[in-house]
N, C-alpha and C positions, 0 to 999 in steps of 0.2 A: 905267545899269550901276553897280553898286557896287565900288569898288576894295578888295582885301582886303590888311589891316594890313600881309603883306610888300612888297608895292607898295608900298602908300605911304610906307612908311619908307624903303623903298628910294629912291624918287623923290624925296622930299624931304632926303634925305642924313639922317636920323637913324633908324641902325640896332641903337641901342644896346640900347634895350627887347628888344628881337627879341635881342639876341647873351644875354641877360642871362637869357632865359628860357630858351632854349637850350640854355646852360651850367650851370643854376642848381646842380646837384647839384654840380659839381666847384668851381663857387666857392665852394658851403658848404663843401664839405669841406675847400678852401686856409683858410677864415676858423676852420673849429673847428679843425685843424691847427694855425696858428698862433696863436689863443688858448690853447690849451691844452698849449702850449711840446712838442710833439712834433716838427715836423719845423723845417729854417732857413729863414732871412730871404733876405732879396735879396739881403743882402750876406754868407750865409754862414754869420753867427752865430744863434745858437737865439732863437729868439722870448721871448717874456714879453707875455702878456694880452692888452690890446686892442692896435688898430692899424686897418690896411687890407690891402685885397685888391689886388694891381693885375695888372689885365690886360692885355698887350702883344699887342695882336693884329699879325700879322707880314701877312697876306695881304689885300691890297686888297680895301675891300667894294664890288664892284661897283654900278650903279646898282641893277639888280634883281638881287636872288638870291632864289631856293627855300630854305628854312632848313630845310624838311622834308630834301634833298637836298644842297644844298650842306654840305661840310666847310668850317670857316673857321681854319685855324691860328690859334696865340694862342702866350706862354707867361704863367704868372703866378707871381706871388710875394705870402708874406704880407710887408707893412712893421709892424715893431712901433712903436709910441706913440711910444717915442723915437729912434727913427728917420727919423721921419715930415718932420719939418720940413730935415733933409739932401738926404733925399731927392729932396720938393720944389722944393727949392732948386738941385739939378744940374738939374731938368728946367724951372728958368730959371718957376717958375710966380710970381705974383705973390704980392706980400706979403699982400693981404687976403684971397687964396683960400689961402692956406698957412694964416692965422691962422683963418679960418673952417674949414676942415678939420678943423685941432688941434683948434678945439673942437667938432667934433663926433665924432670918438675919442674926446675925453675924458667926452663926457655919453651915447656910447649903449652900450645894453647890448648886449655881443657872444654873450649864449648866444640872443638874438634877434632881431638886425641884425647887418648888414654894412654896410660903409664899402666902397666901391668904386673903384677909379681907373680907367678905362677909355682905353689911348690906340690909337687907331690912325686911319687914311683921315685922317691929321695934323690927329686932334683929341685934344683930352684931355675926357674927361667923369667927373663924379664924385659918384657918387649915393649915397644914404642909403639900403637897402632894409632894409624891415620887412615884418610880416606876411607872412611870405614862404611862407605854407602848411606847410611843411615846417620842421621843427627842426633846425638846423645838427648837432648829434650826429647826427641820422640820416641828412644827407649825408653824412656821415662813414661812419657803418657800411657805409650801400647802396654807397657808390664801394670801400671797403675789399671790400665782398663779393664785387662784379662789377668786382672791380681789372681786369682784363684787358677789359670795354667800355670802361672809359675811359681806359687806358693813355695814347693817341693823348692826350689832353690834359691829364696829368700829367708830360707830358714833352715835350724840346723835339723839334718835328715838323721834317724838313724842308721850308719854303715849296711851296707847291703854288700854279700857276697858276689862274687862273680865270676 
């Protein structure tokens, strides 16, 4: 018997790919958002270019979940370029993954990657996606279009059990 990918990420505790593919629309849309100084930062003030995406997921991921089914609370923010290393730094992350971070903000292209922060089930994960099928402008358009499907995850949710 074959176990299928949400299993086994579930079972093996890394359910990141799965949250990432998930979401993919509304994280493009936070990353062209915040490249393209339209909406704020974590901390409030308006973006400027590159950066990261970070996503705070609030709701425990259980061992197995249905992704097809299961909602997973989250909330995110864009971090601009120079922000980045502060930021970091409150979440007590290490010097050489702060410094390797910085420089991969500063070498990828944001109108075709994303920089990702991922923390939740008290991990932190932090990925480079490219080739992501989809062009960030158009996460942007399609979540703008059908704003109210993905309201629940442009905005902070109340925790839900699971």
């Amino acid at each position: 018997m074959r176990i299928g990918n949400e299993l086994w990420q579930g079972y093996f505790g890394y359910w990141q790919n799965r949250f990432i593919h998930h979401n993919i629309l509304t994280i493009g849309y936070t990353a062209w958002d915040g490249y393209m100084n339209v909406g704020k930062g974590w901390d409030g003030y308006m973006n400027v270019g590159k950066g990261m995406v970070v996503c705070d997921v609030v709701d425990a991921i259980p061992l197995f979940i249905d992704w097809s089914v299961d909602a997973v609370t989250f909330n995110q923010a864009f971090v601009p370029q120079g922000q980045v290393v502060s930021y970091l730094q409150a979440m007590e992350v290490k010097k050489y993954v702060v410094s390797a971070l910085y420089k991969a903000i500063a070498t990828y292209d944001p109108t075709q990657a994303i920089v990702i922060l991922i923390v939740g089930n008290s991990t932190v994960d932090i990925n480079l996606l490219q080739n992501l099928g989809i062009p960030l402008a158009e996460c942007y358009k399609q979540v703008q279009q059908r704003r109210v499907e993905f309201q629940p995850a442009l905005t902070t949710v109340p925790r839900r059990d699971l």
